[in-house]
N, C-alpha and C positions, 0 to 999 in steps of 0.2 A: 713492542713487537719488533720480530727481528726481518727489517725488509727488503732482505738479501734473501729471505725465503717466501716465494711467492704462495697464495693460497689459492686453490683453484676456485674461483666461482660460476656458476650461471651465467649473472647478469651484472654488468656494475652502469648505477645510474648514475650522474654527476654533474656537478653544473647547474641545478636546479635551485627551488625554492622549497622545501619540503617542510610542509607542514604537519608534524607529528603526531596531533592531539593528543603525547605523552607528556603531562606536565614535567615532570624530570626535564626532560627536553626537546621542548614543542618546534624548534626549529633548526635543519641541517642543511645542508646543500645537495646530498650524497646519501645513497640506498645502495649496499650490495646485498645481492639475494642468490641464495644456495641450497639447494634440493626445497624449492617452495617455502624456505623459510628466510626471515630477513636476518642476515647475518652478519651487519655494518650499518650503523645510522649514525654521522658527524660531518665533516668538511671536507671536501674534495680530497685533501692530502691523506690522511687515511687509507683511501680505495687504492693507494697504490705498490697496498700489502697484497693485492687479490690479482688476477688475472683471469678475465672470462671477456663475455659480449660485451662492448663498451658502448653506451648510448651520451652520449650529448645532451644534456636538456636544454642549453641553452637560455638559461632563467626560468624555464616555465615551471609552473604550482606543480606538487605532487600532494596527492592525498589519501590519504586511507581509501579501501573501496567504500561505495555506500552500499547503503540499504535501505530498502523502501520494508517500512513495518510493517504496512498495511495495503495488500492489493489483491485481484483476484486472477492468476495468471492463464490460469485455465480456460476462464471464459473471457478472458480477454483476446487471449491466443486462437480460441476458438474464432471469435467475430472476424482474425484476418485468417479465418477461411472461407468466410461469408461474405456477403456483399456490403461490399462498403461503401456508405451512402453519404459519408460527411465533404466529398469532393467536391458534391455538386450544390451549388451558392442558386439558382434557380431551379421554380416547381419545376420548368420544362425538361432542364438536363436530369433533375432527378426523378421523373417519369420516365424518361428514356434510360438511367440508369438498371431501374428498378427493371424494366422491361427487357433490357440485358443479360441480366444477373438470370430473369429468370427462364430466359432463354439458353445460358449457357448450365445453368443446375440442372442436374440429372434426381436431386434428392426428394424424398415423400414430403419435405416442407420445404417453402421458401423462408430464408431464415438471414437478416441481418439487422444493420445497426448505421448508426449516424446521423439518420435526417434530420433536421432542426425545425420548430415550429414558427422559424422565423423567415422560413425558404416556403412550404409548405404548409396549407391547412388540411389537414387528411381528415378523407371520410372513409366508410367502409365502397360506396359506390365505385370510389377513383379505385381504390385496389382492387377489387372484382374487378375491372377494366383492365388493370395492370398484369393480373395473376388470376384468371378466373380459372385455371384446371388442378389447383391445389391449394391447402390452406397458406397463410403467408401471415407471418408476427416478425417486424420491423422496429425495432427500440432507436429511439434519443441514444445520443453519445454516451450519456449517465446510464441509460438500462433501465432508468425508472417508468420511462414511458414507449406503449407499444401501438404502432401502429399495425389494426389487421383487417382483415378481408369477414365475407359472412361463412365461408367454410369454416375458420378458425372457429368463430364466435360461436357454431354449430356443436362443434365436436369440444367445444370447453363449456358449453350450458351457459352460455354469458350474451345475457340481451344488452345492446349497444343499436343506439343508432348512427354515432359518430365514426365510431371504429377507433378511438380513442382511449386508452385503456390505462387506468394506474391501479397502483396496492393491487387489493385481494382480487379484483376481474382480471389486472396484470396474471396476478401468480395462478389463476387456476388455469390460464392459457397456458403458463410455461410448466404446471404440471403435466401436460398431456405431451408438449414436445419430444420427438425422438432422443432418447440417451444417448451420448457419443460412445463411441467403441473409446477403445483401450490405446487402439493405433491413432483415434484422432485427437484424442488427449493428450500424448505422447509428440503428435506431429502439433500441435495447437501451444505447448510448452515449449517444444525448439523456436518457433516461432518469436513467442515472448518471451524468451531468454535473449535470443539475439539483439532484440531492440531495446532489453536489457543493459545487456553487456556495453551497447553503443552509448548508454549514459551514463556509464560509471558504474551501474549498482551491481555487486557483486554477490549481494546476500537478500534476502526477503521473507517476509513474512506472508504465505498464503491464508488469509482471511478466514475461508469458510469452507471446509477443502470434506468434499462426502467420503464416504469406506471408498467409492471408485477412481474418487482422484487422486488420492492417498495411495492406492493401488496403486495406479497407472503411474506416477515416481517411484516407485519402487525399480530397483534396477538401471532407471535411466543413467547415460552419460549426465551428470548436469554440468553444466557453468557457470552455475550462480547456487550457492549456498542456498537452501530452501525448508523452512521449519512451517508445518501445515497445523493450521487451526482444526483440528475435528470438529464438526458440526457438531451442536448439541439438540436433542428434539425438547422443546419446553413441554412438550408434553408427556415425556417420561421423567423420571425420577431417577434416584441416583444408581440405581441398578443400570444403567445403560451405560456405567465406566467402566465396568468389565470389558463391553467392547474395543473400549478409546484402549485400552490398556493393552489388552492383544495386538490392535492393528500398531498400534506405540513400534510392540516389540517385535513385529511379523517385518515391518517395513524401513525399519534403522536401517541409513547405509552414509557411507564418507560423506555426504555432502546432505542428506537430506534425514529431518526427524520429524514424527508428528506429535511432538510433547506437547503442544497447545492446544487449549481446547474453544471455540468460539459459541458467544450468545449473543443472540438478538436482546436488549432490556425493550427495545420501541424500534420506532419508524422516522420518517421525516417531519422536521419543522413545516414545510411550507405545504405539509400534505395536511398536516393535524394528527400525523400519525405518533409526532414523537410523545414523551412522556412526561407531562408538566406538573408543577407543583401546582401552579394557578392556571384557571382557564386560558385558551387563546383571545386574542383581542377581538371585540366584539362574538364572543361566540362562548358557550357552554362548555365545547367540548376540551377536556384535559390530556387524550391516549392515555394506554393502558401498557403498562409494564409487567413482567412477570411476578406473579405473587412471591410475597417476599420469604412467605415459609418454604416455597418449591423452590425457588431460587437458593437460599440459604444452604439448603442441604444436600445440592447438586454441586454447589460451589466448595461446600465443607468436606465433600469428598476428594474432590479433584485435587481441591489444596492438596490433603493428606497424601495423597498419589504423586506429588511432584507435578502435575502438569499447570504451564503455563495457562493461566486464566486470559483470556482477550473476553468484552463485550462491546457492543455497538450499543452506546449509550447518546441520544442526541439531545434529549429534554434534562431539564433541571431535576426532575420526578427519576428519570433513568438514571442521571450521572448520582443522585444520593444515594437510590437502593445499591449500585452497583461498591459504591464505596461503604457503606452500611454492611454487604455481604463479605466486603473482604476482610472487616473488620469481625465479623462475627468467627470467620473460617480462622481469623490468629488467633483469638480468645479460644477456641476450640480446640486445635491443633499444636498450639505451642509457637513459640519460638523457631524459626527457620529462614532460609535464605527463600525469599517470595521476589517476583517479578512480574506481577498481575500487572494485566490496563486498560484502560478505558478507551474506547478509537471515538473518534468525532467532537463528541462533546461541544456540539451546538450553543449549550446554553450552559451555565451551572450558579445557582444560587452562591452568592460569595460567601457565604458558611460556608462552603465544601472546599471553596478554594484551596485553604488552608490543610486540608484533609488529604490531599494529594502527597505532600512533603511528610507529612505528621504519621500516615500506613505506608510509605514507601510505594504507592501508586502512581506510576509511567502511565501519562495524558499523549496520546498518541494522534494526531494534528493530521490532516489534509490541508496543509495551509495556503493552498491556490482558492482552496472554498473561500478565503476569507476577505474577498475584492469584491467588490462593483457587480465587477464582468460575470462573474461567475452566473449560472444560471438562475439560481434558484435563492441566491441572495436577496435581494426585493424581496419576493414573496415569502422568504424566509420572518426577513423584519418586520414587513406588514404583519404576519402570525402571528409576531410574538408583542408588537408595540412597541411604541418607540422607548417606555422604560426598560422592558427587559433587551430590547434590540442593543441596548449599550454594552449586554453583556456575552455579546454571539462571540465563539471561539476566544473566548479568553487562554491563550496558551500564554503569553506574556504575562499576561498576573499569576500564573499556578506555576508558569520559570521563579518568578521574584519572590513570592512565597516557599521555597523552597522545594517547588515538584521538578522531577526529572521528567523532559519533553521530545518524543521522536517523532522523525518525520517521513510522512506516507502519501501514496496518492492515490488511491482506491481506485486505480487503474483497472477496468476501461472507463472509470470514469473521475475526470475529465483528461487528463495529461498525466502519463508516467516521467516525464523531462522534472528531473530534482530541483534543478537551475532556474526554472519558472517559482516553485514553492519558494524556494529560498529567496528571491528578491520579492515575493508577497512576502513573506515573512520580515523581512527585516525595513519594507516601507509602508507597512498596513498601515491603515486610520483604525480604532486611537490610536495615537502616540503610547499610549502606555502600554496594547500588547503586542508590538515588537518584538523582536528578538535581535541581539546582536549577531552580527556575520560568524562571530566566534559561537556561538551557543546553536546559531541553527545548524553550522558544521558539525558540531559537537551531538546534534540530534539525529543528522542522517551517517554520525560512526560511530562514536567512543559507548554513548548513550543506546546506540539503537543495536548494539552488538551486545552489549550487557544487557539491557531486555529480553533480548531471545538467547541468553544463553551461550552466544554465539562466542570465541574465545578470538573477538579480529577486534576492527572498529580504531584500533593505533598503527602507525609503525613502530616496532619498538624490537629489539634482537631477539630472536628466538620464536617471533611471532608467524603464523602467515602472511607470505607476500601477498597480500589481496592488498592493490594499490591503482592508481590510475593518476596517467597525468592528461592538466589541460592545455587549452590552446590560450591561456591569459589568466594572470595572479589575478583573484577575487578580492582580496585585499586593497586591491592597487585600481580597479575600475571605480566607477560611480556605482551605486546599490540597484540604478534603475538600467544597469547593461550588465548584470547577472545573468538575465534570463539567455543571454547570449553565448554564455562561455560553450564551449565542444569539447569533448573529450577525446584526444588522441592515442591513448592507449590505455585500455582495461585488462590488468594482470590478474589472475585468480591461482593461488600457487605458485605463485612466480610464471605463470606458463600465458601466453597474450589469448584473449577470448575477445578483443576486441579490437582492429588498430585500425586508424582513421587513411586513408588512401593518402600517400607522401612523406610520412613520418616513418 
């Protein structure tokens, strides 16, 4: 190149560590980016063929943007317009919280999220004290659990003497809840884009996304790339993909598609909800997973249609059928380019293991679930016994077996921060399913942009500038000061959606 003639660019970054996840060539110093695409990736001396905005990295990591595979943005985004109840570390600040909140709501329900059962023990009596002039449903940080009042309990048919509510008493409360307008979905997505943007993720997968949330993206500005799971009703058949198909093509725009389509197979480990091969420990009961004939032929459709298959599969009993069905939809349909997967996967009989690599089936990990801390761990492995507890979230065996593994945080529940996941991931107990820094990187870009489709997930020339740099190489820390690193600037298009105050 001749460097007596300058090229205009945008942006030229340099002086960095940049880590490529293009095997050709995984590591440069230097990114120049022009009209949102990357248009120089090698060593400082290069960039000064170009002429544009000159940033400095001054050693620091650059990296593709992320993507969170699996979350629910909508009703995440929602809760931070609700009262938010996980500040308060005593019952008494968060009785005066709640008493707050529902003094400052104008709305026909009081409606939030956070409280921990480790602050408070709720009854229905204390919330009638709290809220006694309207109904009031209050979820754990996870969503799974509600606390509410005897209004609620009233107008959903649900006897309770605790006010304590999970599964099916949960969900017929939250059938009756107010539907948000189109403006609070919309203002509830700005929200959770923003605090988005502020970790890196540039792209995501919405989980479980109905005709109205689907809707309500349509047309937005976004800032994060966003591919929606349609809901599926298990109780229709495969005539209900004529739907998914229209709304598919009614709501395609630059940033956002709803090619995926989402299934429940089960429920929760430590509820007994999920779906077991063998009974739970001390107990009879197995869960129940979708019949495997309805399943099959809901699933052999959708294949044929191009859309992205996701299931929430958390039992050993869900993670077979759901690999069983993807397997039936290829013998069906033929030969073609598939990107189906599994999200959770609590448990999976090591027969299947192998099945992940062997159908090209993407195991799609919350790997914060997979600590101590985490809630509902305990009682996860109490449910399952300590035989099968050896085998909770095996993402590390179904990496080494050769499945491809992305990484999510089923945000709002518990943490959308990637940099918590990843140093779970890469110092879990066992030793064996780990990940290396390299693979679970690999999970939340290269790997988790090719799952959805998405054509980002490297730096590499000609590609989208979707990049982000940190405030310290990951490499170069210890595995347990991960959860530390900050992100000082999130580019989406080359254009900043996110930059850290002083950089």
């Amino acid at each position: 190149m001749n460097c007596s003639v300058l090229l205009a660019a945008a942006l030229i970054l340099r002086g960095g560590a940049v880590y490529t996840l293009d095997e050709a060539k995984p590591w440069a110093s230097a990114v120049v980016i022009d009209n949102g695409r990357v248009v120089y990736v090698g060593d400082d001396a290069g960039t000064k063929a170009y002429t544009g905005k000159l940033v400095d990295l001054k050693g620091r990591l650059v990296l593709p943007g992320l993507h969170d595979s699996h979350l629910h943005p909508m009703s995440g985004g929602m809760s931070l317009l609700r009262c938010r109840l996980g500040e308060f570390k005593t019952a008494s600040k968060l009785y005066a919280g709640v008493r707050a909140c529902a003094a400052a709501s104008k709305s026909e329900w009081l409606m939030g999220r956070g409280w921990s059962p480790g602050v408070v023990t709720p009854t229905v009596a204390r919330l009638d004290e709290l809220v006694p002039d309207r109904p009031a449903f209050l979820t754990t940080e996870d969503g799974y659990t509600a606390w509410v009042n005897s209004k609620a309990l009233k107008l959903a048919g649900v006897e309770s003497d605790g006010g304590v509510l999970r599964g099916e008493a949960a969900a017929k409360v939250r059938k009756i809840l107010p539907k948000p307008t189109q403006a609070e979905y919309r203002e509830a997505f700005r929200l959770a884009a923003a605090r988005l943007n502020q970790f890196g993720i540039t792209s995501l997968v919405d989980a479980n996304a109905s005709a109205a949330v689907v809707n309500s993206y349509a047309g937005m500005e976004l800032t994060v790339r966003v591919v929606a799971a349609q809901q599926i009703d298990p109780g229709r058949g495969p005539e209900q993909v004529d739907e998914l198909i229209a709304l598919r093509a009614k709501t395609r725009g630059p940033r956002f598609r709803a090619d995926a389509a989402k299934f429940f197979l089960d429920g929760e480990l430590d509820q007994h909800t999920a779906a077991m091969l063998e009974p739970y420990a001390g107990s009879t009961e197995r869960g129940s997973p979708i019949p495997a004939e309805a399943l099959n032929a809901i699933v052999r459709r959708l294949d044929a249609e191009g859309f992205l298959i996701h299931m929430h599969a958390m039992g050993d009993r869900a993670v077979r059928a759901g690999l069983d069905a993807f397997e039936a939809a290829a013998a069906a349909n033929g030969a073609r380019d598939r990107r189906h997967q599994l999200a959770h996967i609590g448990v999976a009989n090591p027969e299947d293991i192998p099945r992940f690599g062997k159908l090209g089936v993407t195991a799609n990990y919350t790997a914060i679930w997979a600590q101590p801390e985490d809630e509902a761990f305990a009682s996860s492995q109490a449910a399952l016994g300590p035989a099968r507890a050896r085998f909770m979230y095996p993402f590390g065996s179904i990496a080494n077996a050769g499945g491809r593994v992305v990484g999510s945080s089923d945000w709002p529940s518990p943490s959308m921060n990637p940099f918590e996941a990843m140093e779970v991931a890469v110092t879990r107990e066992p030793a064996q399913e780990r990940l290396t820094l390299a693979r679970i990187l690999a999970a939340y870009t290269k790997d988790a942009a090719w799952a959805a489709h998405e054509e980002t997930g490297t730096i590499e020339i000609g590609k989208a500038a979707d990049l982000i740099v940190l405030d310290r190489n990951l490499f170069k820390i210890k595995a347990s000061e991960i959860h530390k690193a900050r992100v000082l600037l999130t580019l989406l298009d080359g254009e900043p959606v996110y930059r850290a105050a002083g950089f």
